[in-house]
DSSP file (Angstrom, degrees, kcal/mol; ACC not computed):
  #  RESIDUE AA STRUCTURE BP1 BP2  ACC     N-H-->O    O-->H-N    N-H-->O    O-->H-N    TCO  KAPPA ALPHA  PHI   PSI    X-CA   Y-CA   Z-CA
    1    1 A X              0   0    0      0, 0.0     2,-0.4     0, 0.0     0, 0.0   0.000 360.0 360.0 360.0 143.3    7.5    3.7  -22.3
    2    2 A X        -     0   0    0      1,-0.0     2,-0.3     2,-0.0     0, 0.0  -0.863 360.0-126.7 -96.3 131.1   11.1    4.2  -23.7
    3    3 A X        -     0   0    0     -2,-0.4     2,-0.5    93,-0.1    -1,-0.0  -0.487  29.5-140.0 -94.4 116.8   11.4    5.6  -27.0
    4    4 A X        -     0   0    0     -2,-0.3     2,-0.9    92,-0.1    92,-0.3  -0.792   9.0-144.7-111.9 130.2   13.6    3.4  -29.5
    5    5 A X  E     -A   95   0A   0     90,-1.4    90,-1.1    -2,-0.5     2,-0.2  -0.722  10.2-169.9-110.9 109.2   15.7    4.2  -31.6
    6    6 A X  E     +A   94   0A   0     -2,-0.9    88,-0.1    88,-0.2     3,-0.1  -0.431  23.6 159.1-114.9 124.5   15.9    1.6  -35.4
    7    7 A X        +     0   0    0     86,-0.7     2,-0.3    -2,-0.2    -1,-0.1   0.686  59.7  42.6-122.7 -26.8   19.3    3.0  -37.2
    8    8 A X  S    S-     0   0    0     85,-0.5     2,-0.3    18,-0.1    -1,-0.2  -0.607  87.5-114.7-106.5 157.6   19.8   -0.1  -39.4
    9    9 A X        -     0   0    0     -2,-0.3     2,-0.1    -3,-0.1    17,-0.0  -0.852  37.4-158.3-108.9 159.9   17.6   -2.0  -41.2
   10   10 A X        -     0   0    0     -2,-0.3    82,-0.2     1,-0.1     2,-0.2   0.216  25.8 -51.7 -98.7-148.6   17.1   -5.9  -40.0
   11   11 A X  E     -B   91   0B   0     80,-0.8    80,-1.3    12,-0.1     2,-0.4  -0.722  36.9-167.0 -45.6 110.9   16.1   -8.8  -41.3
   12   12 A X  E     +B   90   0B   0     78,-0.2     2,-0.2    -2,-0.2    78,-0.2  -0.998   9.1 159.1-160.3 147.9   13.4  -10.6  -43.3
   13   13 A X  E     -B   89   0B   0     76,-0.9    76,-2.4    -2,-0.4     2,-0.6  -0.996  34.6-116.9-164.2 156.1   12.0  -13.5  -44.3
   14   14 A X  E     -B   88   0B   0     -2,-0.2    74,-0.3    74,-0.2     2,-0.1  -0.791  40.6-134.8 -92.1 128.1    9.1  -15.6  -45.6
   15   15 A X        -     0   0    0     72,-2.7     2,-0.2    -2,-0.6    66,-0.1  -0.329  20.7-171.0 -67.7 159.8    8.0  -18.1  -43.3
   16   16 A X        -     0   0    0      2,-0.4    66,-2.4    64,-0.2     4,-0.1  -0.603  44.5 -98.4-120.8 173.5    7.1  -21.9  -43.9
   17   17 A X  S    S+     0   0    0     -2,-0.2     2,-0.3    64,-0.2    64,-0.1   0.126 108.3  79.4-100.1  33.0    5.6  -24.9  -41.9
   18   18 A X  S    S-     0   0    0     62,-0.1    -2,-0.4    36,-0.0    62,-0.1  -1.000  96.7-102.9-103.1 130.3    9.3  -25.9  -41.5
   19   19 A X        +     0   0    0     -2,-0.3     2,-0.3    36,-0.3    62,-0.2  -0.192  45.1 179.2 -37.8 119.3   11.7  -24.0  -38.6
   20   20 A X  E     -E   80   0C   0     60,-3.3    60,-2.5    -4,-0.1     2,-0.2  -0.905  13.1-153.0-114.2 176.6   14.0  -21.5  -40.2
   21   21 A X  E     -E   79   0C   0     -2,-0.3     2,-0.3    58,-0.3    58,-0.3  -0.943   9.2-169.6-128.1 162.3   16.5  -19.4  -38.6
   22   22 A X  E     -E   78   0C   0     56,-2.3    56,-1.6    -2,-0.2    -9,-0.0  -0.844  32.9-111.4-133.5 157.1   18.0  -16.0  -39.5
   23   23 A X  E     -E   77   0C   0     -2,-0.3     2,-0.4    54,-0.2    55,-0.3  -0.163  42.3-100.3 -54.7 166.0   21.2  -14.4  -37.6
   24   24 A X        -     0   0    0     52,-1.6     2,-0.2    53,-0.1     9,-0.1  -0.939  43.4-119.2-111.8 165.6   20.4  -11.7  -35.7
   25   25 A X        -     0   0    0     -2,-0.4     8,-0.4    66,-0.3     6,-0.1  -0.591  24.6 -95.8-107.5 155.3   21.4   -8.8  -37.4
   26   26 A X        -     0   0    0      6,-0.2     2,-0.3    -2,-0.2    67,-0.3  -0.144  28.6-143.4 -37.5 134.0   24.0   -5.9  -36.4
   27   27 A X  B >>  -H   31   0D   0      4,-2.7     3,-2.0    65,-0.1     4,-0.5  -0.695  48.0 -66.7-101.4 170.8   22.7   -3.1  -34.8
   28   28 A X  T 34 S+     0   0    0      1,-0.4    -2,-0.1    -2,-0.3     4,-0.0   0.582 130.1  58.7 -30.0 -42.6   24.6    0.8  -35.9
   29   29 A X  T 34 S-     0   0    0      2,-0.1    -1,-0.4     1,-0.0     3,-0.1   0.201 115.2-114.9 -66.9   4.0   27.7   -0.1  -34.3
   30   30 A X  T <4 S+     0   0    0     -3,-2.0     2,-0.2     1,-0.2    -2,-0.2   0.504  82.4 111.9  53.8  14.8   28.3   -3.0  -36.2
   31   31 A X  B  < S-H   27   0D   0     -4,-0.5    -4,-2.7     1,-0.1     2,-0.5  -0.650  81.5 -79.0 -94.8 163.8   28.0   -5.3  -33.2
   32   32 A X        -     0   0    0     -6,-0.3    -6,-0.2    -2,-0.2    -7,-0.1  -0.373  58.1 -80.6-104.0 162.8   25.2   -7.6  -33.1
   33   33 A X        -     0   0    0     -2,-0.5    -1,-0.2    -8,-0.4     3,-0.1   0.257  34.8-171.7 -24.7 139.5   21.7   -6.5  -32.1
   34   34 A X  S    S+     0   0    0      1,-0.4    38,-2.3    60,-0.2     2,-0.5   0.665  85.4  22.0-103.9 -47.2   21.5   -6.4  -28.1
   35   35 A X  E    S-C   71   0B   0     59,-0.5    59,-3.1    36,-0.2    -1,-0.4  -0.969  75.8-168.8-124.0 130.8   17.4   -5.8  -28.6
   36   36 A X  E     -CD  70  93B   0     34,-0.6    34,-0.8    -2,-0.5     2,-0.3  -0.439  16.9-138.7 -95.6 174.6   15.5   -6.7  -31.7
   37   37 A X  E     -CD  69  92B   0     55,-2.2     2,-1.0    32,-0.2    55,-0.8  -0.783  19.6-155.6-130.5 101.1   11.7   -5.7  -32.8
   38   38 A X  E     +CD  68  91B   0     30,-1.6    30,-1.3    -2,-0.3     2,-0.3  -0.545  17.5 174.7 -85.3 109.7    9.8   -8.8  -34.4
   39   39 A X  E     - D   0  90B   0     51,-2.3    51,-1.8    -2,-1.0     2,-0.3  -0.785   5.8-173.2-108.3 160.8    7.2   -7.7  -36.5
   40   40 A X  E     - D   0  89B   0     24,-0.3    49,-0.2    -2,-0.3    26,-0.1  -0.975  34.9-144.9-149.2 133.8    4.9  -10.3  -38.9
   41   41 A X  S    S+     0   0    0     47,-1.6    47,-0.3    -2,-0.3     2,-0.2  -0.398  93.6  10.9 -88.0  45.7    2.4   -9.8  -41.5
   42   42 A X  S    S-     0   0    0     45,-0.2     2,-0.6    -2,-0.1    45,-0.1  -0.808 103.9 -48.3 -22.7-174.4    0.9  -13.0  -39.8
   43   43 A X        +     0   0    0     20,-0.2    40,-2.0    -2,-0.2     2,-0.4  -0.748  59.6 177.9 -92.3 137.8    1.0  -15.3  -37.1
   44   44 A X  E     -GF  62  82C   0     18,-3.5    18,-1.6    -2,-0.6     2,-0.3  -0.902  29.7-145.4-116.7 146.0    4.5  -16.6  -36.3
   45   45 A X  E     +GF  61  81C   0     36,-3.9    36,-1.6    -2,-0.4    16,-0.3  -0.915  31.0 169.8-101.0 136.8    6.1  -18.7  -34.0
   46   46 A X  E     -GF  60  80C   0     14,-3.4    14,-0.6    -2,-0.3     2,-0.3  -0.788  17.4-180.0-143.2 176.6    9.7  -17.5  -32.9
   47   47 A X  E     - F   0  79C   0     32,-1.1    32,-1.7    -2,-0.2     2,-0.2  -0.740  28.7-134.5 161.6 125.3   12.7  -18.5  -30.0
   48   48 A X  E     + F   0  78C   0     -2,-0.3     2,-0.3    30,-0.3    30,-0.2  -0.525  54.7 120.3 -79.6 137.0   15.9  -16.6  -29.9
   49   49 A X  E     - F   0  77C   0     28,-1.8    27,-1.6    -2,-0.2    28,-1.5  -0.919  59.6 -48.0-177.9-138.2   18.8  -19.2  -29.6
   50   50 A X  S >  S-     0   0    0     -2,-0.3     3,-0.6    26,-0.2    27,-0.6   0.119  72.3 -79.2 -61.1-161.8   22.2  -20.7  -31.4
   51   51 A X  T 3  S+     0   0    0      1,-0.2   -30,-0.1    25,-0.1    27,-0.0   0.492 134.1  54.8 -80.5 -16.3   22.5  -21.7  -35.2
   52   52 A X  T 3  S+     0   0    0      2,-0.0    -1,-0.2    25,-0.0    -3,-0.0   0.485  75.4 115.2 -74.1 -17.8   20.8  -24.7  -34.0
   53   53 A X    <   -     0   0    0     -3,-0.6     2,-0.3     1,-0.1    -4,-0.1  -0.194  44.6-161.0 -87.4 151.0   17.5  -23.5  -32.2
   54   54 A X        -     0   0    0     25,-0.1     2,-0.3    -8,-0.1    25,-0.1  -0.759  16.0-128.9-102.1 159.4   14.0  -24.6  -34.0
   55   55 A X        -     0   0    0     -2,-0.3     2,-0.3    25,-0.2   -36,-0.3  -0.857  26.0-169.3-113.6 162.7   10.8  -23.0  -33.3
   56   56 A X        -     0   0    0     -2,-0.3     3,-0.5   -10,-0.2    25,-0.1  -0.732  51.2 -91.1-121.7 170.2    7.7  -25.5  -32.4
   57   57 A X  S    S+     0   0    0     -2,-0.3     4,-0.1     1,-0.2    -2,-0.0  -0.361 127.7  66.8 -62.7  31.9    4.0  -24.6  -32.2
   58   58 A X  S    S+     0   0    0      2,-0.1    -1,-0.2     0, 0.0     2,-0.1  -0.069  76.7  92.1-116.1  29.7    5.2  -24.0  -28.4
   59   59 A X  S    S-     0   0    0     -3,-0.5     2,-0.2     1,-0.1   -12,-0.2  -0.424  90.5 -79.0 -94.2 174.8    7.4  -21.1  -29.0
   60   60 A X  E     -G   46   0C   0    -14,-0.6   -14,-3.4    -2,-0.1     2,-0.4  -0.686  44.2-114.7 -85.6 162.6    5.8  -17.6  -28.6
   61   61 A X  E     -G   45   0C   0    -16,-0.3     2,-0.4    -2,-0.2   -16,-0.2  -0.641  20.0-170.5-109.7  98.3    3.9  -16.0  -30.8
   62   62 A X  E     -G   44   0C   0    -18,-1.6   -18,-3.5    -2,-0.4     2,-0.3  -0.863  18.1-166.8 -99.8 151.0    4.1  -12.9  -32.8
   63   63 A X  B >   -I   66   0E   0      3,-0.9     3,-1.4    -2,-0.4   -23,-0.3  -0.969  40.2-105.1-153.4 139.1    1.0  -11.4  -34.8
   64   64 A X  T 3  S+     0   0    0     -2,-0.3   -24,-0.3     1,-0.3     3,-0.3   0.851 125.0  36.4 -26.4 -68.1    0.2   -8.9  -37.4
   65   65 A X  T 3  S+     0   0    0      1,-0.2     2,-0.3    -3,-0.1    -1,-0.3   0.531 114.4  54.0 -62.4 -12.3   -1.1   -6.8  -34.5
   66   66 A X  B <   -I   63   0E   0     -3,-1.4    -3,-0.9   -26,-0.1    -1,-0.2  -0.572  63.5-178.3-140.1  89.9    1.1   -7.6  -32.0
   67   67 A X        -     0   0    0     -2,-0.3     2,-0.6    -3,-0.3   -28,-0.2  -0.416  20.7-140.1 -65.6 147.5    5.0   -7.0  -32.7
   68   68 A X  E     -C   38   0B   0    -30,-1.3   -30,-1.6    -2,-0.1     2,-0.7  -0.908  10.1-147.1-126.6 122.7    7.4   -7.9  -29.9
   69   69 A X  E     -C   37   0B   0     -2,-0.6   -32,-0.2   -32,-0.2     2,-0.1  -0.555  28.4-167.5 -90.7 124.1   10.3   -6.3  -28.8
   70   70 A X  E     -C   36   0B   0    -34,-0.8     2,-0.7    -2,-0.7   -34,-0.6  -0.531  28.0-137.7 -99.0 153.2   13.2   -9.1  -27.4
   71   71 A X  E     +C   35   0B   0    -36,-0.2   -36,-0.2    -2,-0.1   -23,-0.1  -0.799  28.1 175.6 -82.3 137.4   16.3   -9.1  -25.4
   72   72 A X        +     0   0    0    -38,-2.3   -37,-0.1    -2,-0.7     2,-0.1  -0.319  24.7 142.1-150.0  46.6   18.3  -11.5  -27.5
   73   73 A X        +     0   0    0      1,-0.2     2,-3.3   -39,-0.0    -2,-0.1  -0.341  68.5  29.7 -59.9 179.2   21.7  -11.2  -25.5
   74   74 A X  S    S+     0   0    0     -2,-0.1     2,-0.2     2,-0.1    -1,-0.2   0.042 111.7  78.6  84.6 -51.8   23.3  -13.8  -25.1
   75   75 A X        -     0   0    0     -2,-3.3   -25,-0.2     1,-0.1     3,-0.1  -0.599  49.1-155.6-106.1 173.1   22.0  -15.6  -28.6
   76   76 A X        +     0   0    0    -27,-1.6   -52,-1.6    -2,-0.2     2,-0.3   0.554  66.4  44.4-109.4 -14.5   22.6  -15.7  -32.2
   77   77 A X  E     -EF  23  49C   0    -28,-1.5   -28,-1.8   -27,-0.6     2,-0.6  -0.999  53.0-149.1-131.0 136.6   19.9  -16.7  -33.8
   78   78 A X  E     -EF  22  48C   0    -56,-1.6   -56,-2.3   -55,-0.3   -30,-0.3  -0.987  18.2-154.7-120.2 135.4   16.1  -16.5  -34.2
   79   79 A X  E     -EF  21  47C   0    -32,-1.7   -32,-1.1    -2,-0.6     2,-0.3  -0.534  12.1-169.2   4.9 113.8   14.4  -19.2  -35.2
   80   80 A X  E     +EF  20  46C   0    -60,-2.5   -60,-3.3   -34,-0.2     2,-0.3  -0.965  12.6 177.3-143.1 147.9   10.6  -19.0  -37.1
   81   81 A X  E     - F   0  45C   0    -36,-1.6   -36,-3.9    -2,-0.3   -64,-0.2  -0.916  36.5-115.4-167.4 144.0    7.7  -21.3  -38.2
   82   82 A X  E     - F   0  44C   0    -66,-2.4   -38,-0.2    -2,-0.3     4,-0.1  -0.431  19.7-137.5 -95.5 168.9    4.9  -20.0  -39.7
   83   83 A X  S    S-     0   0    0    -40,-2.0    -1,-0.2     2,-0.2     3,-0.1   0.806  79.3 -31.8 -83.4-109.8    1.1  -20.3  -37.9
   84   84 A X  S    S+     0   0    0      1,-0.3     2,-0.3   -41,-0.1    -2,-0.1   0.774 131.8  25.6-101.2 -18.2   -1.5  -21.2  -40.1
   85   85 A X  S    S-     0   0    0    -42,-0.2    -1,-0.3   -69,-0.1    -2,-0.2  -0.897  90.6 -85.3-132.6 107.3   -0.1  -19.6  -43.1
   86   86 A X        -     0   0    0     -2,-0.3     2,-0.3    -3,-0.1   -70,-0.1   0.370  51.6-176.4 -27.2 131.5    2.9  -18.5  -44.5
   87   87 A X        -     0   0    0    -44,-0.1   -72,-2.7   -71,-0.1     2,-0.3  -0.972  29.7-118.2-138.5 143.9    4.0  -14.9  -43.3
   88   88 A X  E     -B   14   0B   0     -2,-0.3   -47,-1.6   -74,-0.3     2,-0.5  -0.623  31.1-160.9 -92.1 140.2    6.7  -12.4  -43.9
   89   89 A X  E     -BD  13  40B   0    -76,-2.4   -76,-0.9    -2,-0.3     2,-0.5  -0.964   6.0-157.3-125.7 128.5    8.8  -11.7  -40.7
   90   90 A X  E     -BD  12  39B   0    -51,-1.8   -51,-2.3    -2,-0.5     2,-0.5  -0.885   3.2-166.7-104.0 114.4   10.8   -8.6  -40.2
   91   91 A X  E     +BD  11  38B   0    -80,-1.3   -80,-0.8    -2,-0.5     2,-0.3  -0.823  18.4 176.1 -84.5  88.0   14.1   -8.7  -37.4
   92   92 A X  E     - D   0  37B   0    -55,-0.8   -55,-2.2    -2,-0.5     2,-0.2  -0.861  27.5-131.3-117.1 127.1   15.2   -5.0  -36.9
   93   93 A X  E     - D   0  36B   0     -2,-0.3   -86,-0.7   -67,-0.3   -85,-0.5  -0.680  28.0-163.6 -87.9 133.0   17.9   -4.2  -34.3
   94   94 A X  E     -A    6   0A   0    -59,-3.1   -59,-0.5    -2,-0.2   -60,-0.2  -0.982  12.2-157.5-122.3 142.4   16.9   -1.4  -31.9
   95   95 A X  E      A    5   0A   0    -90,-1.1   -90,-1.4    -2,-0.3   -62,-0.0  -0.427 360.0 360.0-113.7 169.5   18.8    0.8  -29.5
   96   96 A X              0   0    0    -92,-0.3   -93,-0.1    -2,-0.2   -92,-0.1  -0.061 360.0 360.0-154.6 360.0   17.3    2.7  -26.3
C-alpha cells in the first residue's frame, strides 16, 4: 500500500435525501485535487462528475467504516445523497 500524503484540508458537508454536489477541492498546489479520500460518518451515496452530476441510490457507496479513495481526473464535481440518514461527508485532496 502507498502511503498518502493530506496537505490541505477538503471539503464537507451534511447530506440530505436530495443530490448535492460540492467542487472538488484544490489539492497543495493550488490545482484541483487529482485523488480525493471520501470519508462519512454514515452511509452515503457519491459519483464524481460535472456541476451537473446527481447521485441515485445506484451510485456507490461510502460508509462510516469504509472510506474510499477516488481518481476524480477528469471531473469537477462530486455529487452526494444520503442512505438512510442524514450524514456528514468529508472530500480531502491527497497526493502520493
Amino acid at each position: 500500500m502507498k502511503c498518502m500524503k493530506i496537505s490541505v484540508e477538503g471539503v464537507g458537508a451534511t447530506t440530505s435525501g436530495t443530490s448535492a454536489r460540492s467542487a472538488i477541492p484544490n489539492d497543495a498546489s493550488g490545482n484541483k485535487a487529482k485523488y480525493v479520500l471520501i470519508c462519512s460518518g454514515g452511509t452515503v451515496f457519491f459519483l464524481p462528475g460535472d456541476s451537473s452530476v446527481d447521485a441515485t441510490n445506484s451510485s456507490p457507496v461510502v460508509g462510516a467504516d469504509s472510506p474510499v479513495l477516488l481518481d476524480v481526473s477528469g471531473h469537477s464535481h462530486i455529487a452526494y445523497l444520503e442512505g438512510t440518514t442524514a450524514a456528514r461527508i468529508t472530500i480531502t485532496p491527497v497526493e502520493f
